[in-house]
Structure formats: C-alpha cells, structure tokens
N, CA, C and O atoms as CSV, one atom per row, in Angstrom:
chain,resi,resn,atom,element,x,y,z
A,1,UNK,N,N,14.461,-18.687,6.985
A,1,UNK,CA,C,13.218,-18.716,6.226
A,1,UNK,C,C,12.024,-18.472,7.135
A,1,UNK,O,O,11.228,-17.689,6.615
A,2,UNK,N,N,11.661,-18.905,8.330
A,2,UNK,CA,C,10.951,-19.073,9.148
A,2,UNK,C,C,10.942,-18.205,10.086
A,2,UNK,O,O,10.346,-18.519,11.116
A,3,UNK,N,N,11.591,-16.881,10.006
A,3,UNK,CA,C,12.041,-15.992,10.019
A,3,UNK,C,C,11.160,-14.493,9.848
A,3,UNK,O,O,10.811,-13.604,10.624
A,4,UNK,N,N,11.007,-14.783,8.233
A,4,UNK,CA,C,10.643,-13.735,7.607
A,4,UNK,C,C,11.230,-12.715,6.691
A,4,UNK,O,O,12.380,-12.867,6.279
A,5,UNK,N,N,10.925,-12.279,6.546
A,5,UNK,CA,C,11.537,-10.648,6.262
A,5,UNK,C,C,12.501,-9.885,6.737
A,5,UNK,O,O,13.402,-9.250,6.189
A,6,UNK,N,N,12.174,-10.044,7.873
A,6,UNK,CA,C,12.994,-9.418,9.191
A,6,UNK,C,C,14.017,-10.099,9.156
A,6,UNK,O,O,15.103,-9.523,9.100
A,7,UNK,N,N,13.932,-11.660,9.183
A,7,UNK,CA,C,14.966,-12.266,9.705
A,7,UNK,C,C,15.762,-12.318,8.550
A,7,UNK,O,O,16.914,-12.687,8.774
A,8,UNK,N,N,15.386,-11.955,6.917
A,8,UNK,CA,C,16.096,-11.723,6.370
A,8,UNK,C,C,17.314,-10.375,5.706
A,8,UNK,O,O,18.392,-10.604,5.157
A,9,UNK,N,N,16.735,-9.099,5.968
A,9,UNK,CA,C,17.068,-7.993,5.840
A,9,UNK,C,C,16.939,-7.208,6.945
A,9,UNK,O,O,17.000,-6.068,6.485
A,10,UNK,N,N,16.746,-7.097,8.558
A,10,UNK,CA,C,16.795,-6.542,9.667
A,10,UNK,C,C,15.082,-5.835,9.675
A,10,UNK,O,O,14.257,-5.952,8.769
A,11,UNK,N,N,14.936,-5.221,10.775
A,11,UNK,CA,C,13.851,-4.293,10.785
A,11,UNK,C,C,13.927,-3.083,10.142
A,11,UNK,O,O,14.889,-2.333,9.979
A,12,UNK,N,N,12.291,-2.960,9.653
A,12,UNK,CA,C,12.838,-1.378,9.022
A,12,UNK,C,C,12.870,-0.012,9.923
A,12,UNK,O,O,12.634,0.141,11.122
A,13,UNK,N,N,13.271,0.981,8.848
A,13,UNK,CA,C,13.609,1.989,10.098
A,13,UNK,C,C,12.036,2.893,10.043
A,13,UNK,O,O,11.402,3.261,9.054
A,14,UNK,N,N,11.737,3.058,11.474
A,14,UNK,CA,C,10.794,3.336,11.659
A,14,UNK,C,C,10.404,5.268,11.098
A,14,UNK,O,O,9.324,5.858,11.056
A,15,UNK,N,N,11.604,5.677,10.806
A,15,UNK,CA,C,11.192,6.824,10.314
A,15,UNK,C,C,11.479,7.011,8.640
A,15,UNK,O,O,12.588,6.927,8.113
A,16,UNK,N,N,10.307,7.261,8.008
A,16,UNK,CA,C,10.089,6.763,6.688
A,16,UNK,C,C,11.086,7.744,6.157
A,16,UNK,O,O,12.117,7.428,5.563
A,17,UNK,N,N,10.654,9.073,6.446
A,17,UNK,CA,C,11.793,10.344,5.634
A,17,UNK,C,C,13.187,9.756,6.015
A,17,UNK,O,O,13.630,9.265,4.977
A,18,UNK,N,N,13.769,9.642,6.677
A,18,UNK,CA,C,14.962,9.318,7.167
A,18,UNK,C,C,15.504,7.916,6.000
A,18,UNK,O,O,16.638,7.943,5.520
A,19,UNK,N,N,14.684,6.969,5.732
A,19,UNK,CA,C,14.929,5.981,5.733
A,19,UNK,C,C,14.694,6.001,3.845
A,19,UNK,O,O,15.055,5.099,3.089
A,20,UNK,N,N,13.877,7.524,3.371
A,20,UNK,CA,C,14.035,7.327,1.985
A,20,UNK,C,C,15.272,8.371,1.732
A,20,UNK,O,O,15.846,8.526,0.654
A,21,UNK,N,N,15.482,8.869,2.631
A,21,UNK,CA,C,16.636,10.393,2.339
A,21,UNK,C,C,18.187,9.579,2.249
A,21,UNK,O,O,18.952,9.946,1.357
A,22,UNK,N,N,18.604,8.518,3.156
A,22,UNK,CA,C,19.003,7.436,2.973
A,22,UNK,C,C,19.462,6.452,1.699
A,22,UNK,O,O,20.530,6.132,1.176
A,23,UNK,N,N,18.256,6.200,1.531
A,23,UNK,CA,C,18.290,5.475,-0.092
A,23,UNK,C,C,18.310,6.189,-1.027
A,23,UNK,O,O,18.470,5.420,-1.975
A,24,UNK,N,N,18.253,7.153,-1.390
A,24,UNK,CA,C,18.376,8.419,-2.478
A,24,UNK,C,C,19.875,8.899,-2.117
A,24,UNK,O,O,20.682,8.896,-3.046
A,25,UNK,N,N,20.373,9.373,-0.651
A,25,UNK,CA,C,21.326,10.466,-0.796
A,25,UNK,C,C,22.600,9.528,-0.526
A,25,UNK,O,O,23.703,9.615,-1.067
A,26,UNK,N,N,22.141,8.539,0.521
A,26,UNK,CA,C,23.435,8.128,1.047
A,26,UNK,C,C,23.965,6.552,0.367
A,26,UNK,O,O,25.076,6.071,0.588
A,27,UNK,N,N,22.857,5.881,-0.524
A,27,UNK,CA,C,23.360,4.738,-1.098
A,27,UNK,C,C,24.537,4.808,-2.047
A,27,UNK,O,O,25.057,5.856,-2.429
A,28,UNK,N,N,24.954,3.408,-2.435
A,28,UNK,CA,C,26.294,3.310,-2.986
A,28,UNK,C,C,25.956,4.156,-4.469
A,28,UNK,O,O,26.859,4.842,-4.948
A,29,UNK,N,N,24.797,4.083,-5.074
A,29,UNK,CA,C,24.118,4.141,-6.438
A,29,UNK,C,C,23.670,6.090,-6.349
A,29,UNK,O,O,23.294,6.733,-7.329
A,30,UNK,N,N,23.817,6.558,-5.202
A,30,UNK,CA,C,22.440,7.942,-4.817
A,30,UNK,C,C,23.695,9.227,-6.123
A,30,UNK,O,O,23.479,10.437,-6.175
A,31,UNK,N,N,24.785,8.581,-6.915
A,31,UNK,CA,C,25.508,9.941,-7.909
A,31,UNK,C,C,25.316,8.880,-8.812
A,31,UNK,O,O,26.043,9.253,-9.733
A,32,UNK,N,N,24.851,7.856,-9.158
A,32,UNK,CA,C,24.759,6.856,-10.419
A,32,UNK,C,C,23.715,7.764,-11.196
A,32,UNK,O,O,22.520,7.950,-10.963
A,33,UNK,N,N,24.595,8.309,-12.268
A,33,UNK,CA,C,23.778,9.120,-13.388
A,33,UNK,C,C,22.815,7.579,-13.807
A,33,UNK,O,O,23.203,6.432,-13.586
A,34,UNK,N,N,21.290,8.043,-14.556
A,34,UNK,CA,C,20.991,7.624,-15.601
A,34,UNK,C,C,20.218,8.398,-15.961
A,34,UNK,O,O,20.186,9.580,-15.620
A,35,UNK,N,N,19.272,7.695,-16.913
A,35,UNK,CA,C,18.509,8.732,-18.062
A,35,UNK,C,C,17.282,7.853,-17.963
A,35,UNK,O,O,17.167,6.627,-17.963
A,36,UNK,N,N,16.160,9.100,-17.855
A,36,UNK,CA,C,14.838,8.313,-17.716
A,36,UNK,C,C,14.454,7.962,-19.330
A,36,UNK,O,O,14.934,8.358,-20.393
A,37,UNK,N,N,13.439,7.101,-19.021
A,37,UNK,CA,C,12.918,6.537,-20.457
A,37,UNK,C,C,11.594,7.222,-20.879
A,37,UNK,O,O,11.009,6.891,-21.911
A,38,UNK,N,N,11.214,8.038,-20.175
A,38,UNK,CA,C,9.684,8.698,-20.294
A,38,UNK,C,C,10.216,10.440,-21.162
A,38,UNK,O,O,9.874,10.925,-22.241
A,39,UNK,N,N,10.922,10.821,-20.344
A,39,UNK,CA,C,11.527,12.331,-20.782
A,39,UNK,C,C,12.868,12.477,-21.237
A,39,UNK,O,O,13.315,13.512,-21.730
A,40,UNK,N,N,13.551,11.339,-21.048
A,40,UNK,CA,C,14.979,11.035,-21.430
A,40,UNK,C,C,15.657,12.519,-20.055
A,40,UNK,O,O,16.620,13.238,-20.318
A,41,UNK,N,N,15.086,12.587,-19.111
A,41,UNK,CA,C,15.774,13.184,-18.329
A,41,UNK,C,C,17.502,12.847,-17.543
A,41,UNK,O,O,17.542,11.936,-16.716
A,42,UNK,N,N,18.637,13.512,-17.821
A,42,UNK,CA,C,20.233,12.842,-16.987
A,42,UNK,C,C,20.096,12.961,-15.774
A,42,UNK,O,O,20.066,14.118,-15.356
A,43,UNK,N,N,19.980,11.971,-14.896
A,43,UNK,CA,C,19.645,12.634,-13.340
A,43,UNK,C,C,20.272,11.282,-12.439
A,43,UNK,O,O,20.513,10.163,-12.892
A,44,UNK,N,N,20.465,11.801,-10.919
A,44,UNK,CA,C,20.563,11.113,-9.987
A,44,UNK,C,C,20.116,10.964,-8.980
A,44,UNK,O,O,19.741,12.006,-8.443
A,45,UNK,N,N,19.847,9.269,-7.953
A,45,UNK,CA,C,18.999,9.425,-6.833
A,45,UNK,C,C,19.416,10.701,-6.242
A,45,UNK,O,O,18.489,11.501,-6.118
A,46,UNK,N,N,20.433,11.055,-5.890
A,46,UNK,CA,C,20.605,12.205,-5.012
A,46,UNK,C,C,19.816,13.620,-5.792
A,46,UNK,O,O,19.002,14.194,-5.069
A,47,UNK,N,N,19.940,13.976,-6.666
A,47,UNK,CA,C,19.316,15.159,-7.682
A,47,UNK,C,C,18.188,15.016,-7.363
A,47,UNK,O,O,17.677,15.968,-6.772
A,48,UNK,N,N,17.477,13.986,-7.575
A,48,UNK,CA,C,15.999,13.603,-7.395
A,48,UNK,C,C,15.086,13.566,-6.186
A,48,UNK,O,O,13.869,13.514,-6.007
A,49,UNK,N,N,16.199,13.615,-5.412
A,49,UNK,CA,C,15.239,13.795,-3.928
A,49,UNK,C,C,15.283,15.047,-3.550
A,49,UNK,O,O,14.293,15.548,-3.017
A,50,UNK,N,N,16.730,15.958,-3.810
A,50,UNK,CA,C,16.553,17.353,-3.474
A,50,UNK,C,C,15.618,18.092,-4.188
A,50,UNK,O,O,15.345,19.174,-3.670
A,51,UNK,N,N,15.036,17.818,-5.247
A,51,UNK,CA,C,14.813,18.183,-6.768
A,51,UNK,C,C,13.273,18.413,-5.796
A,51,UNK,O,O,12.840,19.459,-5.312
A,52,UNK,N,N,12.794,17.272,-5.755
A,52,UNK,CA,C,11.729,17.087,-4.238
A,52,UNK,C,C,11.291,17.789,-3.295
A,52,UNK,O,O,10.411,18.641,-3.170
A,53,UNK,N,N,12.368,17.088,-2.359
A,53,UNK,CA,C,12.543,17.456,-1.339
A,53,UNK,C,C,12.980,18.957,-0.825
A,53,UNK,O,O,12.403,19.468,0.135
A,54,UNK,N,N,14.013,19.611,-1.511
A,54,UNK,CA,C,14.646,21.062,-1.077
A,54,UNK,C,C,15.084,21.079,-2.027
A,54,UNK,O,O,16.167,20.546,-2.269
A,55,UNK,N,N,14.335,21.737,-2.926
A,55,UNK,CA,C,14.697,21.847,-4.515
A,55,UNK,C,C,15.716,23.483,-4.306
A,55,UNK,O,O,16.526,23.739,-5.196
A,56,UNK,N,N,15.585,24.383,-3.208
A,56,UNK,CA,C,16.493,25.777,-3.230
A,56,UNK,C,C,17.750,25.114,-2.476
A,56,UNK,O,O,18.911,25.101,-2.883
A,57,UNK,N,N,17.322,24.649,-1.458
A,57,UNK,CA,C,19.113,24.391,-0.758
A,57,UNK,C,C,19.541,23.035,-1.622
A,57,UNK,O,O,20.697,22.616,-1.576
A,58,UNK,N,N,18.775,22.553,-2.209
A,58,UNK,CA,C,19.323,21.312,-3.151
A,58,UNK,C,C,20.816,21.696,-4.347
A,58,UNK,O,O,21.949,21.258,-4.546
A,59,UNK,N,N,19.771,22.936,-4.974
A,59,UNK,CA,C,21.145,23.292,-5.909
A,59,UNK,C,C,21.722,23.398,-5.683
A,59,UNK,O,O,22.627,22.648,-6.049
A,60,UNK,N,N,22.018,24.569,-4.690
A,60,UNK,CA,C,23.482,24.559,-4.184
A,60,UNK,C,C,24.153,23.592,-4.056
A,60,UNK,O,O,25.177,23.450,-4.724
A,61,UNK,N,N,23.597,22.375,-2.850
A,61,UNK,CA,C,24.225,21.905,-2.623
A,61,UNK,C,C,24.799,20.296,-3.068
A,61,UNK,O,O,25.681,19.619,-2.539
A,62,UNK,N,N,24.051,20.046,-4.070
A,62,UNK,CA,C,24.268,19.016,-5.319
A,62,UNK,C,C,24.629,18.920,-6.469
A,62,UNK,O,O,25.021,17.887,-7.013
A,63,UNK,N,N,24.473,20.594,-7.220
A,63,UNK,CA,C,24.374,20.879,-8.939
A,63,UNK,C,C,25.865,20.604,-8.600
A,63,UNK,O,O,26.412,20.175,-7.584
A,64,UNK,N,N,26.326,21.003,-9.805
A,64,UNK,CA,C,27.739,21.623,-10.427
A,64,UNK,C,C,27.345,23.111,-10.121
A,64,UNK,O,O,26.251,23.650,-10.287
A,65,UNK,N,N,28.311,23.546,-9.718
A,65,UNK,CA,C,28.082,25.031,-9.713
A,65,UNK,C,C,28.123,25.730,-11.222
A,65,UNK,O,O,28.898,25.540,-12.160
A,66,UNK,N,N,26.712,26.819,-11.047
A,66,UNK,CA,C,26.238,27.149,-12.435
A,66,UNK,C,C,25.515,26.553,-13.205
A,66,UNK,O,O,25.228,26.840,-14.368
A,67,UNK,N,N,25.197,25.702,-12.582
A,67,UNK,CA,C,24.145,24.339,-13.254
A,67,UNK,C,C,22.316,24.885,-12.760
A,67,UNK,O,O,22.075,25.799,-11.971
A,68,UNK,N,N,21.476,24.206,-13.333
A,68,UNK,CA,C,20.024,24.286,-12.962
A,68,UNK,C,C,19.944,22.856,-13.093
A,68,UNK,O,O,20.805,22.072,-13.493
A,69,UNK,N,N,18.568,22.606,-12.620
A,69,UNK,CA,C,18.045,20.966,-12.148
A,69,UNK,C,C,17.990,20.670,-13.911
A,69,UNK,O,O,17.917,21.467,-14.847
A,70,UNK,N,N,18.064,19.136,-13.878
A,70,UNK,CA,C,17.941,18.664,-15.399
A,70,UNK,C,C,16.783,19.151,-16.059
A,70,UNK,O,O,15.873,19.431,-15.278
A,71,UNK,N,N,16.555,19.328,-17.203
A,71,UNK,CA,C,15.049,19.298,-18.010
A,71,UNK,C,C,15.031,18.198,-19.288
A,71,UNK,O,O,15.755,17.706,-20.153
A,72,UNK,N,N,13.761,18.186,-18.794
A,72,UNK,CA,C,13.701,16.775,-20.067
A,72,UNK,C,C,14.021,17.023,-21.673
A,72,UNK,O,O,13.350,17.902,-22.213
A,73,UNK,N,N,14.822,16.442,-22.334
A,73,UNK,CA,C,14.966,16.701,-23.509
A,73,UNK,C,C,13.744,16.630,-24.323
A,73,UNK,O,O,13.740,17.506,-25.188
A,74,UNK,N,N,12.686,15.861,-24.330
A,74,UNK,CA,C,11.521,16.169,-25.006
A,74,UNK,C,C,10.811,17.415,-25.268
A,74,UNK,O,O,10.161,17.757,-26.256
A,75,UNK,N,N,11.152,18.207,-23.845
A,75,UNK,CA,C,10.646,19.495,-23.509
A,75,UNK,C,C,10.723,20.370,-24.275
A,75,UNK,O,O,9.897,21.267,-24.445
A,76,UNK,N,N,12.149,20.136,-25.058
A,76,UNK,CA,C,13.062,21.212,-26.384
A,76,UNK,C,C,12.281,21.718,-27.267
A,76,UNK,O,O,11.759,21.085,-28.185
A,77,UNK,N,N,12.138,23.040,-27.010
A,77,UNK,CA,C,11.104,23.590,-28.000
A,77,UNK,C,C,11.830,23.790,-29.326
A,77,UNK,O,O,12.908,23.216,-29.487
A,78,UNK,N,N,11.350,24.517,-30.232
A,78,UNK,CA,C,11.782,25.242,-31.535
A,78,UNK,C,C,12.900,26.223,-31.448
A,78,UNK,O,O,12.769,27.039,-30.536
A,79,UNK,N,N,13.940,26.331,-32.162
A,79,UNK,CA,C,14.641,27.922,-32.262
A,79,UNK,C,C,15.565,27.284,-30.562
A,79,UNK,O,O,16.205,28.189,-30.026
A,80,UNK,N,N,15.616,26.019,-29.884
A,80,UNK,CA,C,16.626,25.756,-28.704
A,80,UNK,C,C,15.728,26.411,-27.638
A,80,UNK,O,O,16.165,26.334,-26.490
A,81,UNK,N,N,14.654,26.988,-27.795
A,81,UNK,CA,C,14.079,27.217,-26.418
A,81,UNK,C,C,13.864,25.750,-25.533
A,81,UNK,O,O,14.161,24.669,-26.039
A,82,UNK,N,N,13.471,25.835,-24.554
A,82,UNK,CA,C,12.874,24.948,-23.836
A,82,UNK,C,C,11.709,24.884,-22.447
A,82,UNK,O,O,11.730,25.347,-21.306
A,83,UNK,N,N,11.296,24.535,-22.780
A,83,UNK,CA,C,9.981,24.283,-21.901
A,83,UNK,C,C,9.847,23.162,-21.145
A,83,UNK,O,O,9.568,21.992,-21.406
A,84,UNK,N,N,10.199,23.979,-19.799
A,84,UNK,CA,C,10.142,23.006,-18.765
A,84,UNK,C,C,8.551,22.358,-18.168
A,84,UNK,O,O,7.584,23.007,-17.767
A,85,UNK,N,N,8.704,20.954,-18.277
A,85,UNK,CA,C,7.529,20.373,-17.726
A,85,UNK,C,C,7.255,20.057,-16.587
A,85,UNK,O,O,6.137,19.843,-16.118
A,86,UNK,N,N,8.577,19.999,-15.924
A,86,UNK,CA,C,8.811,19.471,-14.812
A,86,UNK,C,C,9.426,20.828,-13.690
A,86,UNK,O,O,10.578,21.214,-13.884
A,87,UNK,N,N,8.531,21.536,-12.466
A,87,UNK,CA,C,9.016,22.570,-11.277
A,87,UNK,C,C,9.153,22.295,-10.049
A,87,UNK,O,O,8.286,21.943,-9.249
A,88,UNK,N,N,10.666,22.517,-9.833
A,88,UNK,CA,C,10.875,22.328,-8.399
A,88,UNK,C,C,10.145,23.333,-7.503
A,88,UNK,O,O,10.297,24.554,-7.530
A,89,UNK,N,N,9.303,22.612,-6.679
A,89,UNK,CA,C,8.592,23.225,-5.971
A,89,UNK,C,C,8.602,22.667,-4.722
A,89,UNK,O,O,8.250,21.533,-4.399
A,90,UNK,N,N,9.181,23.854,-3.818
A,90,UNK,CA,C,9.397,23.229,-1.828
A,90,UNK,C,C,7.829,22.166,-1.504
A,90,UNK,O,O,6.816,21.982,-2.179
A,91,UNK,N,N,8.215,21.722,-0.340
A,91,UNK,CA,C,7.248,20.589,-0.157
A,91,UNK,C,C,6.456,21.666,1.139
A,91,UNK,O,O,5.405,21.337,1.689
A,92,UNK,N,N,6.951,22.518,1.346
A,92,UNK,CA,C,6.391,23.553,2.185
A,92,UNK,C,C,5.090,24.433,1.138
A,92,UNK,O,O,4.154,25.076,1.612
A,93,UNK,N,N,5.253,24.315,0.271
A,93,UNK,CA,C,4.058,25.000,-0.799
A,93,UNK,C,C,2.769,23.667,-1.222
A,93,UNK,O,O,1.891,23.690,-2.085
A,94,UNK,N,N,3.052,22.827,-0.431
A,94,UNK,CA,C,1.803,22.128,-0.401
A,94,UNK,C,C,1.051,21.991,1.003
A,94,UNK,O,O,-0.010,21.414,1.239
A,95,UNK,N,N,2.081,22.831,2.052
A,95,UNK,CA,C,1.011,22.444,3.751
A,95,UNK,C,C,-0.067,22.756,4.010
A,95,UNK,O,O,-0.623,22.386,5.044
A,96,UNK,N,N,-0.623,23.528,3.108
A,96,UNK,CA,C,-2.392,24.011,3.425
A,96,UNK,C,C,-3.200,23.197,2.474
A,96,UNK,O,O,-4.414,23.292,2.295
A,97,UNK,N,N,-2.173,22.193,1.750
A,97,UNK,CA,C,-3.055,21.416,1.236
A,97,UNK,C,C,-3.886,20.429,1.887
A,97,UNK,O,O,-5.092,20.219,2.021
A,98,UNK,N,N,-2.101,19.566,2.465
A,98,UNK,CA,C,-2.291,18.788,2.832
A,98,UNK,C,C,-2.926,18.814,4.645
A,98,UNK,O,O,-3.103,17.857,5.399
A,99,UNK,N,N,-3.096,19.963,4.835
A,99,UNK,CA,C,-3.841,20.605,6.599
A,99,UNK,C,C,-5.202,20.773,5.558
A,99,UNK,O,O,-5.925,21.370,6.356
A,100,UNK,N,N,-5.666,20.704,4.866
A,100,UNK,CA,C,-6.831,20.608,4.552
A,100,UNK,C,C,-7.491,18.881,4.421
A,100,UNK,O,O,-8.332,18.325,5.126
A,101,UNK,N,N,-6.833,18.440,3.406
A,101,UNK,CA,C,-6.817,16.899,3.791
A,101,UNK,C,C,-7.316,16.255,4.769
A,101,UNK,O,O,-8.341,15.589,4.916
A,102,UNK,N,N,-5.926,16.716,5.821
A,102,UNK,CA,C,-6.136,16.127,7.013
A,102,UNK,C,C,-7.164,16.416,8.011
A,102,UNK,O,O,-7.677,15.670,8.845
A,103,UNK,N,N,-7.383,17.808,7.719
A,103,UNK,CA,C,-8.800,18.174,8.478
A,103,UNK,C,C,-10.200,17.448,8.074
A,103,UNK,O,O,-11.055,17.208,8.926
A,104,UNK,N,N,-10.395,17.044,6.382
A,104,UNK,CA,C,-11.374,16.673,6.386
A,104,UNK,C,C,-11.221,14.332,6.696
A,104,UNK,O,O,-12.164,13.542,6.666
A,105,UNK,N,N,-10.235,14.119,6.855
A,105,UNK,CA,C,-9.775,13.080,6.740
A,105,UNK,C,C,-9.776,12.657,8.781
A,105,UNK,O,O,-9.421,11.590,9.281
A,106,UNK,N,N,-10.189,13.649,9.374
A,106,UNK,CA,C,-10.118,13.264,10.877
A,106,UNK,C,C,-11.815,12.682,10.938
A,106,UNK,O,O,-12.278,12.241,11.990
C-alpha cells in the first residue's frame, strides 16, 4: 500500500507507442471481437490500432484476406450503398500538421 502504484503494478514503460502497440496488439483481449455502441462498428483492439496506426500494412496484415476495415452499420445508405464515416488515414498525413504545432508551441 505504502508503496503506491508502482509497488502495485511495476513501473510503466517509458515508451508510450510501444507500450500502447502492446495493449492493442499483443494483449490476451487485442482479437476479442466486439461491437461499438456509437456506430455498432465489429472490430478488434488489434484492427483498431492498425486501422490508426498503419491502416495500408494493417490490412494485409490483420484483415481476412479480401476483407476492408469494418464500417459502421449506421453508415448504410439506401439501395445497400454505404457511406463510410470513418478513413483510414497514415499517421504520416498529419506531420506538417503536427511540425506546425510544434513550431508555434516552442
């Protein structure tokens, strides 16, 4: 008790990506399908971080082959179309954002 935190669950790991790529890909739960309650999306921690994280080398290497990332069933348009709300987009298509940010943030 007197302890802490630490003394109850170890130190954390000092590298944050590592340590969420981890809890998404490599936990006991990271292929535990569920279904969100907002979009009723079927998905898993692991889906969800590549989905993120490396949404092109993700498919490959997570879908079912022949598969695309989930889409929310709400999305379901008229006539079975569907309209995706949700785009995997590399985290590399935000670095001049976030080098802008940081430039004005020094």
């Amino acid at each position: 008790f007197f302890e802490g935190l630490v003394g109850l669950i170890g130190q954390p790991n000092p590298s944050l990506l590592e340590a969420m790529a981890g809890e998404h890909c490599a936990g006991p739960d990271g292929r535990q399908m569920f279904t969100t309650v907002n979009y009723s999306i079927c998905t898993c921690s692991l889906w969800e971080w590549f989905f993120v994280y490396d949404p092109e080398a993700g498919r490959a290497q997570v879908l079912p082959p022949g598969t695309d990332w989930p889409v929310e069933k709400y999305a379901a348009g008229v006539s079975g179309s569907v309209r995706q709300y949700r785009q995997p987009i590399s985290l590399s298509a935000f670095e001049d954002a976030w080098r802008d940010k940081n430039v004005r943030l020094e």
